[in-house]
N, C-alpha and C positions, 0 to 999 in steps of 0.2 A: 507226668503227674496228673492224679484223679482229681478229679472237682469236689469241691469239700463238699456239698450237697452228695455226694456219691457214698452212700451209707453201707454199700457192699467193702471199699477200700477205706474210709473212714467212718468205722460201727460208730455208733450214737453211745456216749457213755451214762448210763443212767443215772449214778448216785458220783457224782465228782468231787473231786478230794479238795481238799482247798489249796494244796502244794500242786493242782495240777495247771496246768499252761493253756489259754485260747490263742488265738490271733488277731489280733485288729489293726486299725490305723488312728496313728493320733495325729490329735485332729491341729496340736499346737507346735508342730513339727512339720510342715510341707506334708500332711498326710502320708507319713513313711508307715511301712507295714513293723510292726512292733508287738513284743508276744506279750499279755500280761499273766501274772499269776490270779487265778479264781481268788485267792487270799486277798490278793489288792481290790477285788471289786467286789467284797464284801465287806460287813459291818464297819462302812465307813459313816461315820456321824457328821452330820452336814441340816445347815437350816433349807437347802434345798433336798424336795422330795426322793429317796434312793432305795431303789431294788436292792436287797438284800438278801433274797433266799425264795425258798418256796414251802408252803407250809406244809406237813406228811396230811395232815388231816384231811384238805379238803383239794390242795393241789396247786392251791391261790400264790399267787405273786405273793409276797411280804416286803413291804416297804416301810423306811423309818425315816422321819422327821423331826428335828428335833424345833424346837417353839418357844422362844423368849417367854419368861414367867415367873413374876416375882409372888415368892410368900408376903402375904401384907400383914400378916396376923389373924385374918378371918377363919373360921371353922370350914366356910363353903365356898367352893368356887367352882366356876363355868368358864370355861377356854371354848372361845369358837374358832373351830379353822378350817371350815367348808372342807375339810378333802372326803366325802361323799365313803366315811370306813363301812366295810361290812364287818369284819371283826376287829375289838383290840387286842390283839395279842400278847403285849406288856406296854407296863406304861411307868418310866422311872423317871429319874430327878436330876438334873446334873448341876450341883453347886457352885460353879466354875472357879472352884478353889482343887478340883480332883477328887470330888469325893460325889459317886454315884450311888441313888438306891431308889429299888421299888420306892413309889406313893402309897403302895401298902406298910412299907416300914414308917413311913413317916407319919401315918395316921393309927391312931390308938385306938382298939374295942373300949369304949366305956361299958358298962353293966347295965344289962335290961332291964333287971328288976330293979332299978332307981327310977326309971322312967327317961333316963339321957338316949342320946340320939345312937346309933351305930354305928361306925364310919360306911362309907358307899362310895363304890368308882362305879359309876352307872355312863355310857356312850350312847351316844344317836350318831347316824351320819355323820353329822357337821357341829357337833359339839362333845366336849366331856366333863361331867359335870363328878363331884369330888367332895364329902366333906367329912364331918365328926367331929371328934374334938383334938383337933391340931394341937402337936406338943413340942415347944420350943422352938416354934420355927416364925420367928418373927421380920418381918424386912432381908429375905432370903433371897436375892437374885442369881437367876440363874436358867436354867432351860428344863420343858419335860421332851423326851425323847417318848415317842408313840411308836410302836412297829403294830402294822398293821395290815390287814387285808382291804380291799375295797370292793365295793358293788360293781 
């Protein structure tokens, strides 16, 4: 048997399927060697930080977090969560009732020519700031999941 570093007897699969198998060892088991599926070590939603993919664009890791965060009824808000993002890649809502959706769904365009505000998902590194004119979402607990890239 070749050594998995041995990329002549095991070629490098470029674009992996998500039905297809690695190898590891888990770690909650006497470290036994155990296959998983790619499927199982993606889009898993979790308040701890998880690689989930890599993005076509730039090449970058993609990670998602999701971040306790209630709707309090304000127009504007600012979540700081130091994780140091280069880009956001999406940024949704999870109601913890099962019901997920973009924070662009849930903010409404008001009209310019009145003079009201626009809605805006504007990110710095370590913060994302979000407002407009919020519609029916009052006392809403729940989580924003961010996937994202980093610096």
């Amino acid at each position: 048997m070749g050594r998995i570093k041995n990329t002549d007897k095991y070629p490098i699969k470029e674009n992996p399927n998500p039905n297809d198998y690695v190898i590891g060892t888990d770690s909650e088991n006497s470290s036994k060697t155990v296959n998983f599926s790619i499927a199982s070590l993606l889009n898993k939603y979790s308040t701890n930080e998880t690689l989930i993919g890599f993005w076509d664009i730039t090449s970058k890791p993609i990670y998602r977090k999701m971040i306790p965060f209630d709707f309090t009824g304000s127009d504007y808000y600012t979540v700081v969560h130091n994780l140091n993002i280069d880009t956001y890649v999406r940024v949704d809502h999870y109601d913890g009732f099962g019901s997920m959706r973009s924070v662009y769904e849930m903010l409404r365009l008001n009209d310019i020519s009145n003079g009201e505000n626009v809605i805006g998902v504007f990110g710095s590194p370590n913060e994302l700031n979000f407002g407009g004119d919020i519609v029916n979402i009052n006392n809403v607990d729940g989580y924003l999941i961010l996937e994202y890239t980093k610096n």
